[in-house]
Biopython code that builds the backbone (N, CA, C, O; Angstrom):
import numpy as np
from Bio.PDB.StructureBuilder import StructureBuilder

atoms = [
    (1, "UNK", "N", (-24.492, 2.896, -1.324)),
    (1, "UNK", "CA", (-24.207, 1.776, -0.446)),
    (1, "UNK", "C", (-24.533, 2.089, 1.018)),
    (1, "UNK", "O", (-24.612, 1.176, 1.840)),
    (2, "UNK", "N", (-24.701, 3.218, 1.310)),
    (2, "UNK", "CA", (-24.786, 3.973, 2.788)),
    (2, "UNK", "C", (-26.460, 3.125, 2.955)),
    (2, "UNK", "O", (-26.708, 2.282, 3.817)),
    (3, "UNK", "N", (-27.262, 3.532, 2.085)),
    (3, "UNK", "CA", (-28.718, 3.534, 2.330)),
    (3, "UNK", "C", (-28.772, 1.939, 2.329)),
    (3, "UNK", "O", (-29.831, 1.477, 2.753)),
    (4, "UNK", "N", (-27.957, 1.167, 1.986)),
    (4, "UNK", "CA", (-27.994, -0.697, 1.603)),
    (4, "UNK", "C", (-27.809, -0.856, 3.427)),
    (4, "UNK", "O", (-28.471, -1.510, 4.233)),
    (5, "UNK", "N", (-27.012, -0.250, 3.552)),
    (5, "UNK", "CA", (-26.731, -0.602, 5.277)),
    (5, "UNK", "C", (-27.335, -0.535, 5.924)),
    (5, "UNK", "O", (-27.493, -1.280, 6.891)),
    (6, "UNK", "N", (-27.967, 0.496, 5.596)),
    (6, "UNK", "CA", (-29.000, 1.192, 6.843)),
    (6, "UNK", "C", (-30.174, 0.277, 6.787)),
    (6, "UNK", "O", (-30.728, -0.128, 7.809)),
    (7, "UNK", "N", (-30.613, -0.101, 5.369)),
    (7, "UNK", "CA", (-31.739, -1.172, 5.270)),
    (7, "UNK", "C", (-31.211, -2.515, 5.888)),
    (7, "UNK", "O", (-31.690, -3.031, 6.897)),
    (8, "UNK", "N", (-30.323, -2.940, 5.267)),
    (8, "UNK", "CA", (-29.991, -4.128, 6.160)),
    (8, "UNK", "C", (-29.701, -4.528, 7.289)),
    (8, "UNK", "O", (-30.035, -5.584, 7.827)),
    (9, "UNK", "N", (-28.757, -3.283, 7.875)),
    (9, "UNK", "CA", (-28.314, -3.449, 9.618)),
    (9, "UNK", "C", (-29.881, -3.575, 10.137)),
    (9, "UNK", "O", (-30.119, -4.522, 10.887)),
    (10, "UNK", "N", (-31.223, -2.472, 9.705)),
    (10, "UNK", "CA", (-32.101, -2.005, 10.917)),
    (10, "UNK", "C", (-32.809, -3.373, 10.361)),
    (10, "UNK", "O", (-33.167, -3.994, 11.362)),
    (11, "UNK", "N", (-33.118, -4.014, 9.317)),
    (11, "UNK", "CA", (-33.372, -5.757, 9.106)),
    (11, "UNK", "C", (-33.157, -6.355, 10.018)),
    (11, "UNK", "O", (-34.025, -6.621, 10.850)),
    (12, "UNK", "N", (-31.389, -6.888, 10.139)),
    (12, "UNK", "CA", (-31.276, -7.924, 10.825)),
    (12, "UNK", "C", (-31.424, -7.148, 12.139)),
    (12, "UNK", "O", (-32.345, -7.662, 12.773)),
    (13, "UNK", "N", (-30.914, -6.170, 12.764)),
    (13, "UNK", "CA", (-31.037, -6.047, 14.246)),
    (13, "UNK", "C", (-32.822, -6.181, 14.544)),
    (13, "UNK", "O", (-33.101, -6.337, 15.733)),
    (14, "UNK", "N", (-33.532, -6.152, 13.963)),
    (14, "UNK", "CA", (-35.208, -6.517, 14.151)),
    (14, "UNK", "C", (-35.307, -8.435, 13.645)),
    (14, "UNK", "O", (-36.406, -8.971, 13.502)),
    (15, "UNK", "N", (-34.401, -8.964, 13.506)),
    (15, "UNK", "CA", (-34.530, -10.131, 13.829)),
    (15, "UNK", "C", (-34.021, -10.643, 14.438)),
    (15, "UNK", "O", (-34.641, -11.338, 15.242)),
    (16, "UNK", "N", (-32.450, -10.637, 14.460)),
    (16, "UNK", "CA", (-31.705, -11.188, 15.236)),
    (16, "UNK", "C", (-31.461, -10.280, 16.405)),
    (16, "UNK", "O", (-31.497, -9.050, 16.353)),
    (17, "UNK", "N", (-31.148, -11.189, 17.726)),
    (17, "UNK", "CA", (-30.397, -10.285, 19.109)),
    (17, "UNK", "C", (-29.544, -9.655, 18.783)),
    (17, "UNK", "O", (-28.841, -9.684, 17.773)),
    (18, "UNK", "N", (-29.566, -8.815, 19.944)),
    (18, "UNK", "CA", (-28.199, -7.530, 19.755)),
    (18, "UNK", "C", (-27.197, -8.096, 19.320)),
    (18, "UNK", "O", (-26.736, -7.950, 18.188)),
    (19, "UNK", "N", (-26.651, -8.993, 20.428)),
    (19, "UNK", "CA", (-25.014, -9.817, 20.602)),
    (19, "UNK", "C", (-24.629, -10.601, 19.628)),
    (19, "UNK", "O", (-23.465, -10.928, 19.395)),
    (20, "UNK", "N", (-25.684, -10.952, 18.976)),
    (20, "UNK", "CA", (-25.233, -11.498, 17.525)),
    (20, "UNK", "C", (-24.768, -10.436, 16.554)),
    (20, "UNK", "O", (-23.657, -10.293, 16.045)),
    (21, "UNK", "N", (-25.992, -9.648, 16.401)),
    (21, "UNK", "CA", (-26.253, -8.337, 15.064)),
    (21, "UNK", "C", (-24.693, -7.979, 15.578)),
    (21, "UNK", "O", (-23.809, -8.226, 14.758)),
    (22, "UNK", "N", (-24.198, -7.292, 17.156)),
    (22, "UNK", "CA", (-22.929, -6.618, 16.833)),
    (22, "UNK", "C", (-22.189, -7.260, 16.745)),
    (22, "UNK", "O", (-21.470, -6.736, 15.895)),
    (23, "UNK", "N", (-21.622, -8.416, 17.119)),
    (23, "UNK", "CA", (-21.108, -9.915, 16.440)),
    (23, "UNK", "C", (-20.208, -9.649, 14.954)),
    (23, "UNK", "O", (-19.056, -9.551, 14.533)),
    (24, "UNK", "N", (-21.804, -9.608, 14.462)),
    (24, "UNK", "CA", (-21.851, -9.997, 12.809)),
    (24, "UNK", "C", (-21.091, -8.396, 12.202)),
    (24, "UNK", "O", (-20.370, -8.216, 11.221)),
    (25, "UNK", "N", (-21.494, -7.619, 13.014)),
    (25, "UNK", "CA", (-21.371, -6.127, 12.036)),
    (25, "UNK", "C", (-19.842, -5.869, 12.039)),
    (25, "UNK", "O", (-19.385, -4.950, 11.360)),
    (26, "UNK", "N", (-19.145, -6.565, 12.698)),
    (26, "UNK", "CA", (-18.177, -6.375, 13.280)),
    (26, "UNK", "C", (-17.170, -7.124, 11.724)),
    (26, "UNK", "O", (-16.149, -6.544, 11.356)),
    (27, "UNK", "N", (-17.478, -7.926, 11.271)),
    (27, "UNK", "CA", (-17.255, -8.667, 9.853)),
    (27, "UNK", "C", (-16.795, -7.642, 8.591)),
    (27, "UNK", "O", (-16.162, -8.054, 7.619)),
    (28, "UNK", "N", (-17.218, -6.237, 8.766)),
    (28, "UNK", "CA", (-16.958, -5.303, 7.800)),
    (28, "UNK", "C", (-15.378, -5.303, 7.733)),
    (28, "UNK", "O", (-14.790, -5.265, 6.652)),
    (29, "UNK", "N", (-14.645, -5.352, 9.099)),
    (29, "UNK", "CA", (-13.027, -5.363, 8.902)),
    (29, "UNK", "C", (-12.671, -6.964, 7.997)),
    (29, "UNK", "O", (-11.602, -7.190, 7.431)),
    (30, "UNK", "N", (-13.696, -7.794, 8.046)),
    (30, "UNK", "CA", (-12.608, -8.810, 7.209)),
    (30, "UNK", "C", (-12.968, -8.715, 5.903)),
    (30, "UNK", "O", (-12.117, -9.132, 5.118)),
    (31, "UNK", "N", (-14.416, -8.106, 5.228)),
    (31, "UNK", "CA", (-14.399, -7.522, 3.732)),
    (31, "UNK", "C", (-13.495, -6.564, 3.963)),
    (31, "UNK", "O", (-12.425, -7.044, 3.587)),
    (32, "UNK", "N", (-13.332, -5.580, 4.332)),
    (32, "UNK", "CA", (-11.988, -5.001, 4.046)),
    (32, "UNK", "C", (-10.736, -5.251, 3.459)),
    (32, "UNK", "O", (-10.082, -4.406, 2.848)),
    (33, "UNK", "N", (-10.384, -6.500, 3.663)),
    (33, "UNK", "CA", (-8.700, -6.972, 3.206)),
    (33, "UNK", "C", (-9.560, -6.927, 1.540)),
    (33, "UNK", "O", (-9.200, -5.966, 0.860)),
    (34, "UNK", "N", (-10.374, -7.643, 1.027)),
    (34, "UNK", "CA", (-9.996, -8.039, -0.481)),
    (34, "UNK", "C", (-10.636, -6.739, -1.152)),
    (34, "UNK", "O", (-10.213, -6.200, -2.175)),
    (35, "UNK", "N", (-11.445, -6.441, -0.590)),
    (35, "UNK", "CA", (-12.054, -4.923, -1.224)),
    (35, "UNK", "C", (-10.799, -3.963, -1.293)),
    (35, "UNK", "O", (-10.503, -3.463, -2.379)),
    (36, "UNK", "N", (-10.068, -3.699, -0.181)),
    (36, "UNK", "CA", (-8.551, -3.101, -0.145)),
    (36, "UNK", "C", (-7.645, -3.513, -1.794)),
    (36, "UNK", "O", (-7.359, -2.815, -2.767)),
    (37, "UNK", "N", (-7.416, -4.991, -1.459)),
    (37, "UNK", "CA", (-6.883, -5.433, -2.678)),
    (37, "UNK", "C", (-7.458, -5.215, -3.596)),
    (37, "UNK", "O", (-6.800, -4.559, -4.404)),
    (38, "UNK", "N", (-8.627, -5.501, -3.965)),
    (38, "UNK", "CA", (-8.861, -5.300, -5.319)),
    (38, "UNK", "C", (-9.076, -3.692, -6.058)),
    (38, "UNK", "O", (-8.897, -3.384, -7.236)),
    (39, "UNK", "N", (-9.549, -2.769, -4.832)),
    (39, "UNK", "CA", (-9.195, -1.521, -5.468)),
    (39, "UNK", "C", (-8.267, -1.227, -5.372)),
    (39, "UNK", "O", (-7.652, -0.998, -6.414)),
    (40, "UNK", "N", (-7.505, -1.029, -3.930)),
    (40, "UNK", "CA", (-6.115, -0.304, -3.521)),
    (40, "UNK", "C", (-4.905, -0.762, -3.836)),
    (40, "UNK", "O", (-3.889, -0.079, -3.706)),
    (41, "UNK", "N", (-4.923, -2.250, -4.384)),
    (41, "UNK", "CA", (-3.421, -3.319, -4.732)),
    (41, "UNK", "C", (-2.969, -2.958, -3.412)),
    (41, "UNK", "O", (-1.930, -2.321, -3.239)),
    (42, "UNK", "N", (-3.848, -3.413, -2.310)),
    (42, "UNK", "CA", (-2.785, -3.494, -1.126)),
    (42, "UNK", "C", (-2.493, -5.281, -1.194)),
    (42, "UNK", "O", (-2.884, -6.051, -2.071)),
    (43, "UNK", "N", (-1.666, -5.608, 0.064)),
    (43, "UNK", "CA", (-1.012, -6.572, 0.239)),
    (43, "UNK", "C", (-1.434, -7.384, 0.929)),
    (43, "UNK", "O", (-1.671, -7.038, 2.086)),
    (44, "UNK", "N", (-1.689, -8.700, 0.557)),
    (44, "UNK", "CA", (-2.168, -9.312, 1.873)),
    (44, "UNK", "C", (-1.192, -10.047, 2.775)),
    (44, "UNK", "O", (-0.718, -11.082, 2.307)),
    (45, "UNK", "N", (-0.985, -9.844, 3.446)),
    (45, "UNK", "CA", (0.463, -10.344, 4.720)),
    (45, "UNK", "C", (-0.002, -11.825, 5.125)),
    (45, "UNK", "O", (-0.990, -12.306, 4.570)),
    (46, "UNK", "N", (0.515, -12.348, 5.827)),
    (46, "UNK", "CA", (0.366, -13.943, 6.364)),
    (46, "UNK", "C", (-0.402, -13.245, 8.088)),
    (46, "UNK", "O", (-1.025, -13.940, 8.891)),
    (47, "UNK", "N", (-0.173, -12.118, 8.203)),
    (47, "UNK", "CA", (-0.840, -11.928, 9.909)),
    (47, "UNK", "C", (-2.190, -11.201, 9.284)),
    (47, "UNK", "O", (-3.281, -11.217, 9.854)),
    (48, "UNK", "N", (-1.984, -10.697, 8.287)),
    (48, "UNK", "CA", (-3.609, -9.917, 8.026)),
    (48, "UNK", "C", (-4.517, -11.017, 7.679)),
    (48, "UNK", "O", (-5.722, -11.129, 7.905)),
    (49, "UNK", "N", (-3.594, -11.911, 7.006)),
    (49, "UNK", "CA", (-4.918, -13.437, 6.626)),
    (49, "UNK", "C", (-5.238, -14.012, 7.829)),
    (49, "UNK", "O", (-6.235, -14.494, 8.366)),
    (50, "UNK", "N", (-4.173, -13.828, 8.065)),
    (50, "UNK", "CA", (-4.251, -15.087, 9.906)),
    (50, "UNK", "C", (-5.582, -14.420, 10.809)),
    (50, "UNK", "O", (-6.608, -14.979, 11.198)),
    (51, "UNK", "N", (-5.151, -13.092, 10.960)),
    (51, "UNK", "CA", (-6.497, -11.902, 11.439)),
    (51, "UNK", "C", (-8.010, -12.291, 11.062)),
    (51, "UNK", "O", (-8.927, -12.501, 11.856)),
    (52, "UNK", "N", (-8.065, -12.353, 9.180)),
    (52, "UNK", "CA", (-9.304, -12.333, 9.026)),
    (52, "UNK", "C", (-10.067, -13.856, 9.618)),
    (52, "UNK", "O", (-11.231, -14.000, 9.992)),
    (53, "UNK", "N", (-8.932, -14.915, 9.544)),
    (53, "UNK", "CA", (-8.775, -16.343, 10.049)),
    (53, "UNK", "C", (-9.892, -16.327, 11.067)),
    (53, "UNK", "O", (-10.994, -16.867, 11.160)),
    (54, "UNK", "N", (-8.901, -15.187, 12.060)),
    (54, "UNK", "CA", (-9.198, -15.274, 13.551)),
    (54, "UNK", "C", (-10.769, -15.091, 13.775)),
    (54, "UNK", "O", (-11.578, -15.836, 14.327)),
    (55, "UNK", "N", (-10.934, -13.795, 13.133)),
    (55, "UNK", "CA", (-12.302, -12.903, 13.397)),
    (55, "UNK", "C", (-13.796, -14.358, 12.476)),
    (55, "UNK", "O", (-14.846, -14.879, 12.855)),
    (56, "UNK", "N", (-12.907, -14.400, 11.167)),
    (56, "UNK", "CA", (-14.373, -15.545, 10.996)),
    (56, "UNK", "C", (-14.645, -17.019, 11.948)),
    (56, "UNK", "O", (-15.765, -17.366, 12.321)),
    (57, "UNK", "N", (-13.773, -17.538, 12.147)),
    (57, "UNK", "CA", (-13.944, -18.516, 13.180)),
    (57, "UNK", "C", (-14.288, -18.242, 14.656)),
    (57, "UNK", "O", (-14.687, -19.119, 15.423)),
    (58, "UNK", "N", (-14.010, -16.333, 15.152)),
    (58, "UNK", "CA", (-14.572, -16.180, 16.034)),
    (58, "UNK", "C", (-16.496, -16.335, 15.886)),
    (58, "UNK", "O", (-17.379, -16.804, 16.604)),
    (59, "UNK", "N", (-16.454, -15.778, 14.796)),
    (59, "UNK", "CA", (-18.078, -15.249, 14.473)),
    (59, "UNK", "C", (-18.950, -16.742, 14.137)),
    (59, "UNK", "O", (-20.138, -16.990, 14.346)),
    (60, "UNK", "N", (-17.970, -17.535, 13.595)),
    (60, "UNK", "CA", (-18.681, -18.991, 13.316)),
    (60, "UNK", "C", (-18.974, -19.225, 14.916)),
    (60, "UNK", "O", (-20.102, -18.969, 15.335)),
    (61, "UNK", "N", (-18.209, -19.593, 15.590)),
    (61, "UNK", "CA", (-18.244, -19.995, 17.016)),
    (61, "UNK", "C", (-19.358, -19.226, 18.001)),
    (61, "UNK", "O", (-20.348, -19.694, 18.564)),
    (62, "UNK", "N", (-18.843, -17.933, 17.993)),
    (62, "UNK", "CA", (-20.213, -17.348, 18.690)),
    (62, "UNK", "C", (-21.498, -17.704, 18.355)),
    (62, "UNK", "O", (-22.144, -18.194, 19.282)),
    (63, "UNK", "N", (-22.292, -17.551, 16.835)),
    (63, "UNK", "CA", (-23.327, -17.420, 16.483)),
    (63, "UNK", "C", (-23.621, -19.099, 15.808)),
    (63, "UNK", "O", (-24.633, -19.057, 15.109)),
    (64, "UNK", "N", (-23.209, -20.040, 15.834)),
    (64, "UNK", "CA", (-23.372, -21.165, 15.358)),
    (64, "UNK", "C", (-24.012, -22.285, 15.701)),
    (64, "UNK", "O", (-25.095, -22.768, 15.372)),
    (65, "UNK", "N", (-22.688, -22.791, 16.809)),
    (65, "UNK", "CA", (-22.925, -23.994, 17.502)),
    (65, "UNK", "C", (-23.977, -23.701, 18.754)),
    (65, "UNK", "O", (-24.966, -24.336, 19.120)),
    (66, "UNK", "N", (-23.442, -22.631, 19.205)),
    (66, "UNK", "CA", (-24.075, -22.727, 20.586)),
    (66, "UNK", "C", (-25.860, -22.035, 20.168)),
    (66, "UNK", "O", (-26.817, -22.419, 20.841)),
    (67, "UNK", "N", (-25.975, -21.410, 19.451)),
    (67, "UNK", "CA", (-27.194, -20.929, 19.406)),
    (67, "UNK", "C", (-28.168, -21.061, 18.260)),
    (67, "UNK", "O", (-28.963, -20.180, 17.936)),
    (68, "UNK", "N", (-28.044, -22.188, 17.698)),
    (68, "UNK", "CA", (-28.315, -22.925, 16.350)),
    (68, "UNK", "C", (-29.880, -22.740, 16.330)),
    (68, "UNK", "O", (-30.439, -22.430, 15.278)),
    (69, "UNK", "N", (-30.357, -22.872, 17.125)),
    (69, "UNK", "CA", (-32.136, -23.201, 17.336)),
    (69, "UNK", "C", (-32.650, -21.629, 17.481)),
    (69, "UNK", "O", (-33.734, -21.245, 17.041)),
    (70, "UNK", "N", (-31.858, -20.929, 18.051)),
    (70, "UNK", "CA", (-31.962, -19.335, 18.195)),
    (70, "UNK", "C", (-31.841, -18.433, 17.170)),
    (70, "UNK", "O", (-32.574, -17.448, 17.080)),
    (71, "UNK", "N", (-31.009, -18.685, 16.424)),
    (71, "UNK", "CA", (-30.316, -17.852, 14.988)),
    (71, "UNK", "C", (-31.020, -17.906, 14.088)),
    (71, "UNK", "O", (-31.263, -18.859, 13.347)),
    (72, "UNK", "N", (-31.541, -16.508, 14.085)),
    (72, "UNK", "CA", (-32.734, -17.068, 12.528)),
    (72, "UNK", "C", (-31.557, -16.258, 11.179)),
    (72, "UNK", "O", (-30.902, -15.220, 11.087)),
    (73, "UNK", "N", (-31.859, -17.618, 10.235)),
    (73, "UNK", "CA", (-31.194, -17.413, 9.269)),
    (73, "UNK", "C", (-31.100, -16.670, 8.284)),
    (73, "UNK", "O", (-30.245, -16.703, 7.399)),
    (74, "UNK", "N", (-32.260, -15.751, 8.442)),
    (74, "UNK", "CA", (-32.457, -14.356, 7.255)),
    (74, "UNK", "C", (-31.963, -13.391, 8.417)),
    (74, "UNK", "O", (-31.310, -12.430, 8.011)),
    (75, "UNK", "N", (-32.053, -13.429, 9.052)),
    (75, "UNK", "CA", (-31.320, -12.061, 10.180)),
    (75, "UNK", "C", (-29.498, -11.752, 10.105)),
    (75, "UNK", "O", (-28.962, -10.688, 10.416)),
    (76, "UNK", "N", (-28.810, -12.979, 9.618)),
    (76, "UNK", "CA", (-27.623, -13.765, 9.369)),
    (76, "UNK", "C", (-27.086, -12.940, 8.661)),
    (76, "UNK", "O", (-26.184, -12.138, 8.901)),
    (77, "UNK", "N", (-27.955, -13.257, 7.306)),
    (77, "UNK", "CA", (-27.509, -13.039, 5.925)),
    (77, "UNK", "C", (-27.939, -11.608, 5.803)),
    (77, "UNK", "O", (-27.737, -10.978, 4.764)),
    (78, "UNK", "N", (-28.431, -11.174, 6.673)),
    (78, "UNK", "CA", (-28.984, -9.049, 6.347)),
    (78, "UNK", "C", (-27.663, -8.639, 6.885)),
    (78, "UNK", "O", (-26.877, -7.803, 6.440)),
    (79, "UNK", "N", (-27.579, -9.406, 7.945)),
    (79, "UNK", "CA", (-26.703, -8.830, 8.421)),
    (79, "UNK", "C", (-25.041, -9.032, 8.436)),
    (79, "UNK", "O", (-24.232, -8.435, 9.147)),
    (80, "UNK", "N", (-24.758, -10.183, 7.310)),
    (80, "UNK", "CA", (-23.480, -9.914, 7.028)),
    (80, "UNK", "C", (-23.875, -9.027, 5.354)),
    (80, "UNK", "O", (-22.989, -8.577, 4.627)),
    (81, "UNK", "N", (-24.910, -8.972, 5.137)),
    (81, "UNK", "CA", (-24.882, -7.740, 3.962)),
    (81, "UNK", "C", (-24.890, -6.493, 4.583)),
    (81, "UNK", "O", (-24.405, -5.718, 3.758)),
    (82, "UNK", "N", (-25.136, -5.979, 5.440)),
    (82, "UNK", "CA", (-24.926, -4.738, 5.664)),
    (82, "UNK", "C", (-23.367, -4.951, 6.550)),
    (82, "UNK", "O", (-23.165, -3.942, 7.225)),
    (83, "UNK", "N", (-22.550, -5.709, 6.664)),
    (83, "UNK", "CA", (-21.486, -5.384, 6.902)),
    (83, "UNK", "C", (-20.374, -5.490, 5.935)),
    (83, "UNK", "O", (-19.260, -5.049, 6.221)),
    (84, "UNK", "N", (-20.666, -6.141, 4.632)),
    (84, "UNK", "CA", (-20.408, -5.392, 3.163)),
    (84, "UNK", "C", (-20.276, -4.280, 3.238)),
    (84, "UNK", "O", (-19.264, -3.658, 3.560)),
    (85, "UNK", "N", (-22.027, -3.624, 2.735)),
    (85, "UNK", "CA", (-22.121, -2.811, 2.571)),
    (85, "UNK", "C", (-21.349, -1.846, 2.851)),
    (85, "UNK", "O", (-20.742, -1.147, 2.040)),
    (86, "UNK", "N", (-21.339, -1.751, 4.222)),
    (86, "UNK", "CA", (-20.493, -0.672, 4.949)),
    (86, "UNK", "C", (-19.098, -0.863, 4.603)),
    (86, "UNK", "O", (-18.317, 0.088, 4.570)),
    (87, "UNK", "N", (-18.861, -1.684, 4.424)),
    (87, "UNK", "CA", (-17.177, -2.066, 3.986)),
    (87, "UNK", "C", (-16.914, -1.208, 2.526)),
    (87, "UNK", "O", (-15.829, -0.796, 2.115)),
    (88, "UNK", "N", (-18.063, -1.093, 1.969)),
    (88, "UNK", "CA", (-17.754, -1.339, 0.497)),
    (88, "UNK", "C", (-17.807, 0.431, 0.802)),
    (88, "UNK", "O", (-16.808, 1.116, 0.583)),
    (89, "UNK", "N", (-19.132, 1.052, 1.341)),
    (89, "UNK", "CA", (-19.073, 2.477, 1.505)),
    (89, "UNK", "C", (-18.124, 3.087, 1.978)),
    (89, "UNK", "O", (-18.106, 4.219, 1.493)),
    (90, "UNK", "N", (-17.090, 2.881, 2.877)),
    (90, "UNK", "CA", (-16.283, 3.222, 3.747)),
    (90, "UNK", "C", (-15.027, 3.206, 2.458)),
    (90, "UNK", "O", (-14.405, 4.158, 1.987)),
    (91, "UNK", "N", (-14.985, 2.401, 2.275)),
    (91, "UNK", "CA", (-13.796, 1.826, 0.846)),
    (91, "UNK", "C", (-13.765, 3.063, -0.287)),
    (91, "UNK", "O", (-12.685, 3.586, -0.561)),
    (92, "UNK", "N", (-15.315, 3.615, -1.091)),
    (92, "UNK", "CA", (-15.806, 4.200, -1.719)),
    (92, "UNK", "C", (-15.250, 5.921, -1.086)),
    (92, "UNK", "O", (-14.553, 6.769, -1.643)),
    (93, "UNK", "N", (-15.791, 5.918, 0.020)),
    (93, "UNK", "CA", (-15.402, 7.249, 1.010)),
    (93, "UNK", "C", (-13.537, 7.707, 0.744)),
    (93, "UNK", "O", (-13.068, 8.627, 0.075)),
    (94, "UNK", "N", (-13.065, 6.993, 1.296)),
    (94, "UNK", "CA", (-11.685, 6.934, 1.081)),
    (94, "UNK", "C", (-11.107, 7.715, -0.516)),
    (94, "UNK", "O", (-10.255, 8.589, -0.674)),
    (95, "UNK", "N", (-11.936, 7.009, -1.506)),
    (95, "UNK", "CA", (-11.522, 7.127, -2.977)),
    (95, "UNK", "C", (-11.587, 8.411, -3.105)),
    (95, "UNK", "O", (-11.318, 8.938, -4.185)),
]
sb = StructureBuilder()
sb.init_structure("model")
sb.init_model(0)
sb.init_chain("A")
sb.init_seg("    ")
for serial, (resi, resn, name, xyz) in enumerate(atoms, 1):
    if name == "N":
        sb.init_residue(resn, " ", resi, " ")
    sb.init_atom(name, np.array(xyz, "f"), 0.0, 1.0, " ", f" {name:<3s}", serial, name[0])
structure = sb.get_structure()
């Protein structure tokens, strides 16, 4: 999963702008909660949901409305896969 990242982060950061790409990469903490759950049986709290709440409606907002004509849409999608990825490696690491 290490090498999925590395392909995908250096993807989208060669399409999309910086401020988006670190934006987006930043998304690995909200795969975290269910990847947690589903390996670790951790818990999901009403402030950890509220959290992941926060962070996706931040990332809708930044990269959406305002820069719609700018955002190329395969740069998007590399790059919330390599912030999987990394979620999922980091998760894996731990084990």
């Amino acid at each position: 999963f290490w090498s999925l990242f590395a392909y995908f982060s250096f993807r989208a950061d060669s399409l999309l702008p910086a401020s988006q790409s670190a934006i987006i990469s930043r998304l690995r903490m909200v795969w975290a909660l269910p990847i947690g759950w589903l390996i670790f049986q951790e818990t999901i709290t009403v402030s950890r949901l509220l959290g992941v709440l926060l962070i996706l409606s931040s990332v809708f907002f930044l990269n959406y409305p305002i820069n719609i004509a700018k955002t190329n849409r395969r740069g998007t999608q590399l790059a919330i896969l390599a912030s999987i990825s990394i979620a999922i490696s980091l998760t894996i690491d731990k084990l």
